[in-house]
N, C-alpha and C positions, 0 to 999 in steps of 0.2 A: 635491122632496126635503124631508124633516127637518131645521127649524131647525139654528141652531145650539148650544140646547141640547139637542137629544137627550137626553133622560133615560137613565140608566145607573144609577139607583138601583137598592142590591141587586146590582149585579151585581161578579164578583169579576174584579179585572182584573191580570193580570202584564204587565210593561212592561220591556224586556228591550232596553239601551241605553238609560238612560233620564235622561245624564246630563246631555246639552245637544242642541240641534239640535231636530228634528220629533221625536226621543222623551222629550224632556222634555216637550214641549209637549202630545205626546200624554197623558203622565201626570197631568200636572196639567188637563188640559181632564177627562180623567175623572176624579178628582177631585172638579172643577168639577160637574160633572152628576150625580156622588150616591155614583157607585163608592167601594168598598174598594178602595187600588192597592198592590200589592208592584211596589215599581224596582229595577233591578239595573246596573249595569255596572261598569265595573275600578276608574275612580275612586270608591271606597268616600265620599269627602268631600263627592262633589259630587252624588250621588244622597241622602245624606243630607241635604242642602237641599232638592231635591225633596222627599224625601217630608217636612219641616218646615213646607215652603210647602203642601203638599197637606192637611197639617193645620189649617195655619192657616186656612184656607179652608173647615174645617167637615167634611173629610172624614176616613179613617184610611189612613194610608200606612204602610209600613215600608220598609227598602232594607235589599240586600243587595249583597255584593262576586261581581263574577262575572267569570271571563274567558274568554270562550264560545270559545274552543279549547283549554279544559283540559276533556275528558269529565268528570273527575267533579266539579269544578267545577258544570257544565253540570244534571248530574242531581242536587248539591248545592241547587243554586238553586230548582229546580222541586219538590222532595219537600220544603223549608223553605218556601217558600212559600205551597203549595197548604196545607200545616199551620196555618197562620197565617192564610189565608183561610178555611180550610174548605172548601178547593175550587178552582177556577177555572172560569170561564165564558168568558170573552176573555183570549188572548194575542197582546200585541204584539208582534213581533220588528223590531226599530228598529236593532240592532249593524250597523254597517258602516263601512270606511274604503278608503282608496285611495291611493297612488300615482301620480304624474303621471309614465306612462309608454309612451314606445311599443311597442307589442309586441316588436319586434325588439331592446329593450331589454331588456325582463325576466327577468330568471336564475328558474329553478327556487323560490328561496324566495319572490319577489313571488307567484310563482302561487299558493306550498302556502299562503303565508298569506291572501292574499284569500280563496280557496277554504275556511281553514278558519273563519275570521270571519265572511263573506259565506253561505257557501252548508250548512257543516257548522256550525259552530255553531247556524244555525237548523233545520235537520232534527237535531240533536240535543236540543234543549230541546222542541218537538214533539211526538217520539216520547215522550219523558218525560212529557208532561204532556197526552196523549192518554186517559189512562184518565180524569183527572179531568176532560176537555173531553164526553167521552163520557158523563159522568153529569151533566152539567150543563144546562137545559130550553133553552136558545138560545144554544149552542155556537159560538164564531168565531176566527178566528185572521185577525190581520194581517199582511202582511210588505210591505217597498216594495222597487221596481226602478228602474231606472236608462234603462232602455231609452226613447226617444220616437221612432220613427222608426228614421233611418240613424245607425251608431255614432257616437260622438264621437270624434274622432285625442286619441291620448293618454291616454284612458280605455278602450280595448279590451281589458286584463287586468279591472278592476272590472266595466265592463259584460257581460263574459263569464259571468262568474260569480252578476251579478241577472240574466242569463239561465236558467241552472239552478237560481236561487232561483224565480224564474217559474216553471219545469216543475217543481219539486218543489210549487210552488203547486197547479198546474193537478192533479196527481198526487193530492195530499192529499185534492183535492175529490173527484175520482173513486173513492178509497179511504171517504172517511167523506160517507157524501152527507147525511148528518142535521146537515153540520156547512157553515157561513158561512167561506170562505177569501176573503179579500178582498186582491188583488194591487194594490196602487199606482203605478203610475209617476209617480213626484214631478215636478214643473217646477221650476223655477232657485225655488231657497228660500234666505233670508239663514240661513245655519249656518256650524260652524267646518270644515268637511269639505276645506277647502283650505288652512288654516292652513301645516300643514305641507310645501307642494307648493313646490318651488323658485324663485327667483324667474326663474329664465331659461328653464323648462320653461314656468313658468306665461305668462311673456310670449306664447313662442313658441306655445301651447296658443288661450291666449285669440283671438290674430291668425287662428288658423285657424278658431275656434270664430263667430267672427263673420265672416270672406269666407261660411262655409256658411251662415248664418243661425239657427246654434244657439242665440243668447241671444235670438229673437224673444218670448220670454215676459214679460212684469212676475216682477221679484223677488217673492216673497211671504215672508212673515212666518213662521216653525213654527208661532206658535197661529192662523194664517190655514188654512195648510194641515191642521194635526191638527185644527180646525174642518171641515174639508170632508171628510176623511177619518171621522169620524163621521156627518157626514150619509150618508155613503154606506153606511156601515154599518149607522144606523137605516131607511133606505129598502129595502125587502123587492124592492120592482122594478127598485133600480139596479143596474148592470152589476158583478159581481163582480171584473172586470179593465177597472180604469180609468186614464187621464191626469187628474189634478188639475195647472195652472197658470193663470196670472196672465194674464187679455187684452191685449195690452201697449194703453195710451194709455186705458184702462175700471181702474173699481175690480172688475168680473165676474171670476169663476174661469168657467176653464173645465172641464167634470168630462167628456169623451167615454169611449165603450167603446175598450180597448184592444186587437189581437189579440196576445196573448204569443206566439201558436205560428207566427207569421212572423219 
């Protein structure tokens, strides 16, 4: 594989959640490596640090406010953008959040809103910014899923839904085959992505997460993994739908091919 600095010089990059977690990380690693980056996500304050740190760092950033389940929001962000760049060459789509819930729990709006963060908000920005990916000489779109294996209890509404983020993945490629769709399945990564999860769900969540041996991964770092996620992205031979995590008891990532369509 390609180091960890993969060159990115020149290349114009949108970054879409970009305000903490693995999509900050991602913004500022390109950045890091030469790209022009446009950030976006709700909180307008905190992507505006990103893109100050991306500066400071020798690059050009800007950010903007988005909240990828208002449509024109959505189509706002990517026609501002792509203006500003002059284009785009690489979109990241990084937005996602969850609920600590069990299915049998979930009313109607936990669904429509996962689904429309998760899975429509990213096929929305996409399709918007398909014309400028298509005039661009090494076209790629990122997006991550949730899936490793057998579900997680408690996360079967989230996971559901980076399941049809997966097949709109798999979909996209077969639609634009001149174009790099690079699907992620993350490993346990230190982010704020559970802040908000209860504290007695999360108890009860965790105790089941470990009888199954769901946390057998090393925690990894967001510029650990938006590191590894580049490399995969510069390597022309690695698997387009991969697991990136932490060997546990080794400082090694592990990168394997994923199958989504099981």
């Amino acid at each position: 594989m390609a180091g960890a600095d993969a060159d990115l010089r020149g290349r114009r990059v949108l970054v879409v959640g970009a305000s903490s977690g693995i999509g900050r990380a991602m913004a500022v690693a390109a950045g890091r490596r030469g790209a022009t980056v446009a950030v976006s996500a709700r909180r307008r304050d905190m992507v505006e640090e990103v893109a100050a740190q991306i500066r400071a760092a020798g690059s050009d950033a800007r950010a903007w406010r988005c909240d990828v389940t208002d449509d024109a929001q959505c189509a706002g962000l990517v026609d501002d953008a792509a203006a500003w760049l002059g284009g785009i060459d690489l979109l990241v789509y990084m937005s996602g959040s969850s609920p600590l819930v069990r299915i049998a729990d979930a009313d109607a709006r936990t669904w429509h809103t996962m689904l429309a963060t998760n899975l429509i908000g990213a096929a929305l920005v996409v399709s918007r910014a398909l014309p400028h990916l298509r005039r661009s000489e090494h076209p790629a779109v990122i997006v991550t899923t949730h899936s490793m294996g057998d579900p997680w209890p408690w996360l079967g509404v989230y996971g559901s839904t980076k399941a049809a983020l997966a097949e709109m993945a798999r979909g996209l490629r077969a639609e634009e085959p001149g174009m790099r769709v690079v699907c992620v399945a993350v490993g346990n990564t230190a982010t704020s992505f559970a802040e908000q999860w209860e504290p007695e769900a999360a108890t009860a969540a965790l105790e089941q997460w470990i009888a199954a041996g769901k946390l057998r991964y090393r925690v990894l770092q967001p510029d650990e993994m938006a590191g590894a996620i580049f490399d995969v992205l510069a390597d022309d031979d690695a698997p387009d739908d991969v697991l990136i995590a932490g060997e546990e008891g080794t400082d090694a990532l592990l990168v394997v091919a994923q199958d989504t369509a099981s």
